[in-house]
C-alpha positions as CSV (number, residue, x, y, z in Angstrom):
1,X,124.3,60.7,123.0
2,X,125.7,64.4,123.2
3,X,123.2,66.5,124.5
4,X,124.0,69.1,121.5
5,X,122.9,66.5,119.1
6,X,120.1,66.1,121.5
7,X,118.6,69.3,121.2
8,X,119.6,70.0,117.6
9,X,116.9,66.8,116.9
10,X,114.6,68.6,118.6
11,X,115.1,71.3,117.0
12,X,114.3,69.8,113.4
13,X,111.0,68.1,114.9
14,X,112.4,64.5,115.7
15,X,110.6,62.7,118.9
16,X,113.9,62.5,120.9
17,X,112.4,59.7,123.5
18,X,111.1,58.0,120.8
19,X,114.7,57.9,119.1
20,X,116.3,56.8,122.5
21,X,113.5,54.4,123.5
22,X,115.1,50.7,124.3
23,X,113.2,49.7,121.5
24,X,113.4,51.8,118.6
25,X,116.0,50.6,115.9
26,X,118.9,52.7,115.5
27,X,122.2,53.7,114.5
28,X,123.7,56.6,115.8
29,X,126.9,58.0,116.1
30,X,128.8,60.8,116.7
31,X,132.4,61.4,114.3
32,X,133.3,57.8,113.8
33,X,132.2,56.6,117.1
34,X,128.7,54.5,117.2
35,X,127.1,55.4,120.5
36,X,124.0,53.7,120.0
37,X,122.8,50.6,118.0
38,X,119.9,48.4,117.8
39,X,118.6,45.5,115.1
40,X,115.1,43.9,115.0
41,X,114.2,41.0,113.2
42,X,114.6,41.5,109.3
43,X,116.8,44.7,109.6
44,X,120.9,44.1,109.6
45,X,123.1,47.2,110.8
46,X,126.8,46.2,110.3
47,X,129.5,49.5,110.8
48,X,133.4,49.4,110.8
49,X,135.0,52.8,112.2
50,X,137.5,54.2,109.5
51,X,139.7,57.3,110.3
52,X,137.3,60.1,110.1
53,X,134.3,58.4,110.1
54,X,132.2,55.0,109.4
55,X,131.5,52.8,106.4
56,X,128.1,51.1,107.1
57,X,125.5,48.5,106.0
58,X,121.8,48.8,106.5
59,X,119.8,46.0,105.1
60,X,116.3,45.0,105.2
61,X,115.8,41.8,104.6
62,X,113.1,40.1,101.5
63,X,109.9,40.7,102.9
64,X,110.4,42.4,106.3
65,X,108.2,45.6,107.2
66,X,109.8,47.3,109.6
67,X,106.8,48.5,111.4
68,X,109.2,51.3,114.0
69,X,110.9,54.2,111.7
70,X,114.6,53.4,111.6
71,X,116.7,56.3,113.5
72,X,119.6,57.3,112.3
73,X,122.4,60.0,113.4
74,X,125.4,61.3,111.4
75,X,126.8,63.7,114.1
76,X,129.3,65.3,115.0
77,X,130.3,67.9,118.1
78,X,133.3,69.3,117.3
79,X,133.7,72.5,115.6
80,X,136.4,71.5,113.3
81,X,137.3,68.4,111.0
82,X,136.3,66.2,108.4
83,X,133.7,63.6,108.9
84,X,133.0,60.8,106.2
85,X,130.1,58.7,106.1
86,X,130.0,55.4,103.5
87,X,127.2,54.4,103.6
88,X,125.0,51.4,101.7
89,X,121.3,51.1,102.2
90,X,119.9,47.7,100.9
91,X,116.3,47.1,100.6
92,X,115.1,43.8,99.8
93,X,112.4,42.7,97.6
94,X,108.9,43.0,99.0
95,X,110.6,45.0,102.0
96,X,109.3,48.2,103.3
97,X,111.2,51.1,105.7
98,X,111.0,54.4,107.1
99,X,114.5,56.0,107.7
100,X,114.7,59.3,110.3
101,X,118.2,60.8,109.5
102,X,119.7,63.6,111.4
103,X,122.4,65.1,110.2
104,X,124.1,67.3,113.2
105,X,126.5,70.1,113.2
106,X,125.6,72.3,116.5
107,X,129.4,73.7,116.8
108,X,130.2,74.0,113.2
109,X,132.9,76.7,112.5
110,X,135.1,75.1,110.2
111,X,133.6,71.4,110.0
112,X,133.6,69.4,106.7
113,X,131.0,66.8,106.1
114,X,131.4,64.0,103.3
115,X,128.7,61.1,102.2
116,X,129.1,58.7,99.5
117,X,125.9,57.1,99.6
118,X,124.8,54.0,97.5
119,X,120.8,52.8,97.6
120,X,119.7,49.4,96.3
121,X,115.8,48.9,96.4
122,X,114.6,45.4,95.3
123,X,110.8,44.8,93.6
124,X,107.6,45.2,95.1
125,X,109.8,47.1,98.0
126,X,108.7,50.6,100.0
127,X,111.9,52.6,101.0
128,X,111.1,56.0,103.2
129,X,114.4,58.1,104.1
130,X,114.0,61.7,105.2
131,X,116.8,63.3,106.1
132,X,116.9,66.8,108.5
133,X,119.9,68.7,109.4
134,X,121.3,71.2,111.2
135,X,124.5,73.0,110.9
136,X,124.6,75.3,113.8
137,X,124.4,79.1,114.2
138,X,127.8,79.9,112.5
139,X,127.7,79.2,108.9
140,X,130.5,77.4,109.7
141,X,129.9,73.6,107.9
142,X,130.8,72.2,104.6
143,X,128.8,69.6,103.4
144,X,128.9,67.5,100.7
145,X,126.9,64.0,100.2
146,X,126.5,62.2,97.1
147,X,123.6,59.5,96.3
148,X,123.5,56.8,93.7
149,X,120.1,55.2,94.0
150,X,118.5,52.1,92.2
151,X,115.0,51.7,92.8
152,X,113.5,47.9,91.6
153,X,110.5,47.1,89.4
154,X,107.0,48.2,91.1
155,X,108.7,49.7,94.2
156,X,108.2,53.0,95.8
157,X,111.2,55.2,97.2
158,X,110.1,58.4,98.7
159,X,113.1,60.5,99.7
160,X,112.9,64.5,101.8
161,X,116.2,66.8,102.6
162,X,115.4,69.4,104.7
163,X,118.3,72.1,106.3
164,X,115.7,75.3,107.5
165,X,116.5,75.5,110.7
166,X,119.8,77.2,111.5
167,X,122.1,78.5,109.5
168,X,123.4,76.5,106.3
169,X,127.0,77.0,105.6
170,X,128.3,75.2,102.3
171,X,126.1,72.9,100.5
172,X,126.6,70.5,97.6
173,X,124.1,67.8,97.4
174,X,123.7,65.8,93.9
175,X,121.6,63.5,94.2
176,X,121.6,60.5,90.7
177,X,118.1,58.3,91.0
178,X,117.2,55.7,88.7
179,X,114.0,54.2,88.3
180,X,112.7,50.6,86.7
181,X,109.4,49.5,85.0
182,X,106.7,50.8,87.4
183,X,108.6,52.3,89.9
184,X,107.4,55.5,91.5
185,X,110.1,58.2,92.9
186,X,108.6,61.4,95.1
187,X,112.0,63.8,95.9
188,X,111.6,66.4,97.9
189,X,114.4,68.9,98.9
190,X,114.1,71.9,101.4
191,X,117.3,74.8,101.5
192,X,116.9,78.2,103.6
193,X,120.2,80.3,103.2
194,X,120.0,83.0,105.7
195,X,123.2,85.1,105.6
196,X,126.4,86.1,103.0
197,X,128.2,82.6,104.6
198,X,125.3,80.4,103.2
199,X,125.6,78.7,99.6
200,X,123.7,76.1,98.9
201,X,123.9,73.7,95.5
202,X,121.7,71.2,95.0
203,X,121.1,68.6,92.2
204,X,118.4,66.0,92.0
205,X,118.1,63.9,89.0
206,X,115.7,61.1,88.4
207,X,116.5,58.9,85.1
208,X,113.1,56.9,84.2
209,X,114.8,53.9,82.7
210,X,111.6,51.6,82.9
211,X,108.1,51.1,81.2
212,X,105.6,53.0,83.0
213,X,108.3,54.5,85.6
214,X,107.2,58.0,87.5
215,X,108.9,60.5,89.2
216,X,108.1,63.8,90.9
217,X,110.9,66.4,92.1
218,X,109.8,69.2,94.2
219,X,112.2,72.3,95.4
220,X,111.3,74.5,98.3
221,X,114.2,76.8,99.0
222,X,114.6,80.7,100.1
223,X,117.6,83.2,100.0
224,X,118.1,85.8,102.5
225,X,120.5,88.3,104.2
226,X,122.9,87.7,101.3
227,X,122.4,83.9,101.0
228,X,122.6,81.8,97.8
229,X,120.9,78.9,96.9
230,X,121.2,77.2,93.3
231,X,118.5,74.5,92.7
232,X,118.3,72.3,89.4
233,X,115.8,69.2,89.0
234,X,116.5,66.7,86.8
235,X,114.2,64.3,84.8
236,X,114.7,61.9,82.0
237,X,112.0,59.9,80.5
238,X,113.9,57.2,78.5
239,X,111.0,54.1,78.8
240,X,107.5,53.8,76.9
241,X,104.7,55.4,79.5
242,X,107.5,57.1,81.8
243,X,105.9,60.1,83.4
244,X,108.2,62.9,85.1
245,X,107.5,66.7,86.6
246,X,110.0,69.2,88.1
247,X,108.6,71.4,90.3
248,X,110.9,74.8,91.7
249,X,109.5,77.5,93.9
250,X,112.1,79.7,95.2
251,X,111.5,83.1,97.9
252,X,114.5,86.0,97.7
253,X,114.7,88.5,100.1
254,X,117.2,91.1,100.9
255,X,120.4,92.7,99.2
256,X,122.8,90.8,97.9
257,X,120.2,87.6,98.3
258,X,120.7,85.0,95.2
259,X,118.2,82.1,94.3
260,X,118.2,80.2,90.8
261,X,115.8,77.7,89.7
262,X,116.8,74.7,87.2
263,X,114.5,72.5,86.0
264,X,115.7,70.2,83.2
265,X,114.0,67.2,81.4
266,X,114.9,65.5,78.6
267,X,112.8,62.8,76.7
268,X,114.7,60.2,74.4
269,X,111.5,57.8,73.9
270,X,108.6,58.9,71.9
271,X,106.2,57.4,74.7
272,X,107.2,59.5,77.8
273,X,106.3,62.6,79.0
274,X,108.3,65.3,81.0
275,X,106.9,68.2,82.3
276,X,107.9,71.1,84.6
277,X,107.4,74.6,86.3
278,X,109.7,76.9,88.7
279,X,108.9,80.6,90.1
280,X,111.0,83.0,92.1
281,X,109.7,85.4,93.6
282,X,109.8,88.1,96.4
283,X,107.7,87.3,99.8
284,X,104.1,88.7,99.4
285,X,104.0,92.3,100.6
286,X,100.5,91.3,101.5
287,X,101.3,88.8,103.8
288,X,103.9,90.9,105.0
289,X,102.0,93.4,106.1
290,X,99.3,91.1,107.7
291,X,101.7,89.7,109.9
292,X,103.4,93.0,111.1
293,X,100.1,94.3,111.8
294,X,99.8,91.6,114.6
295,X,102.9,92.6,116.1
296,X,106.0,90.8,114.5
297,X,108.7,92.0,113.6
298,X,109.9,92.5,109.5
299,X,112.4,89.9,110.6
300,X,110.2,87.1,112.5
301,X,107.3,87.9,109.6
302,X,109.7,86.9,106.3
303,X,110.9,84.0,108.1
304,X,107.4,82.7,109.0
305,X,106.1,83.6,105.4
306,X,109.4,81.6,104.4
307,X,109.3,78.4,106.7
308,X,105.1,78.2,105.8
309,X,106.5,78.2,102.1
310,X,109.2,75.0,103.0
């Protein structure tokens, strides 16, 4: 592996020996190249290299617990060009997964990023995927992935995004989640613009199609130096029993800083319930304060008072 993508892991809190180890599954790559790749019993990786990037399978096969988290590495080192990822995640009835995904951009100055993701979760099935990136110190990525996720009766998908470390670029993530009778959904998103280059856009939607379904949505995101970010939750509660909240908490700080909070529901049977809150706000002059008194700069005291938030 690169050693950029290396230390950009780092960066965003993975356990790089762990991700390297002989051991651990993985699939990483950087552009369309796969540099690393490891199966264990019950867990299929299949890739085929297309111009810009890779279409891939990742199954877990009926009943397997994959007891190692599942590494995985969409990277790429160049500063320019268009990477596309395909990928197809396929968990198996009664299976259960945790997914590690760094996304890496260390050089980004005028790099495009594409996903077209597609999730299929069976019944009685446990499906973990975080997802951290990093874009660099340039404001210089464009990425935009797309997810189309069916989660099975009585299964649990738990799903984080996190891009705070860096800078952010372009940002367009929507995100379409549907849930049947008993499943539960947890989606949790984290966005930090930090400068005039960084616009973020993000859209997760959960659609409660089963009896008894749940979902919760929380948004974390901040806006400074001239950044935007545009959040919008969405949750439907179209089954007897389904149960939904949207929760949006958004920090602005600095001219020309933009943040908007979305939370939409929508209820077409009698028997669900949909609820939701947002706030934007400044950072607390209080805890401002506190912090500068100890010696850190305005600077380094909004961005811990930000980070702690996310």
């Amino acid at each position: 592996m690169p050693y950029e993508i290396l230390e950009s892991a780092k960066k965003v809190g993975f356990d790089v020996d762990l991700m390297m180890a002989a051991n651990t599954p993985k699939l990483l790559l950087n552009f369309n190249k796969v540099l690393a790749l490891k199966e264990v019993p019950g867990l299929i990786l299949k890739s085929k290299e297309i111009k810009n990037g890779i279409i891939a399978d990742i199954v877990v096969t009926k009943g397997t617990k994959i007891k190692q988290p599942l590494h995985l590495c969409f990277g790429m080192t160049s500063s320019e060009g268009t990477q596309e990822i395909i990928p197809r995640f396929i968990i198996e009835d009664g299976a259960e997964v945790l997914m590690l995904a760094h996304c890496s951009f260390p050089n980004a100055r005028n790099l495009i990023h594409k996903m077209d993701a597609k999730i299929a979760v069976g019944k009685n099935a446990k499906f973990f995927y975080e997802e951290r990136h990093y874009h660099g110190e340039n404001s210089g990525a464009s990425v935009y992935p797309v997810f189309e996720a069916d989660i099975g009766e009585r299964s649990h998908f738990n799903t984080i995004f996190s891009l705070v470390q860096g800078t952010v670029g372009k940002v367009n993530i929507n995100a379409n989640i549907y849930a049947q009778k008993d499943a539960k959904i947890e989606v949790v998103t984290k966005a930090y613009g930090k400068n005039n280059k960084d616009r973020v856009m993000i859209r997760d939607a959960v659609f409660l199609e089963g009896r008894n379904s749940r979902a919760t949505i929380r948004m974390r995101a901040a806006a400074r130096g001239g950044g935007e970010v545009f959040m919008e939750g969405v949750s439907e509660g179209n089954a007897p029993g389904a149960t939904g909240h949207v929760d949006c908490k958004e920090i602005i700080q600095g001219f020309g800083s933009t943040v908007r909070a979305t939370p939409l529901v929508r209820v077409t049977d009698e028997m669900a319930r949909i609820t939701h809150e947002a706030s934007v706000g400044r950072v607390n002059p209080k805890e401002l304060d506190t912090l500068m008194a100890r010696g850190l700069t305005e600077e380094e005291a909004v961005d811990m008072i930000v980070k702690g938030m996310l």
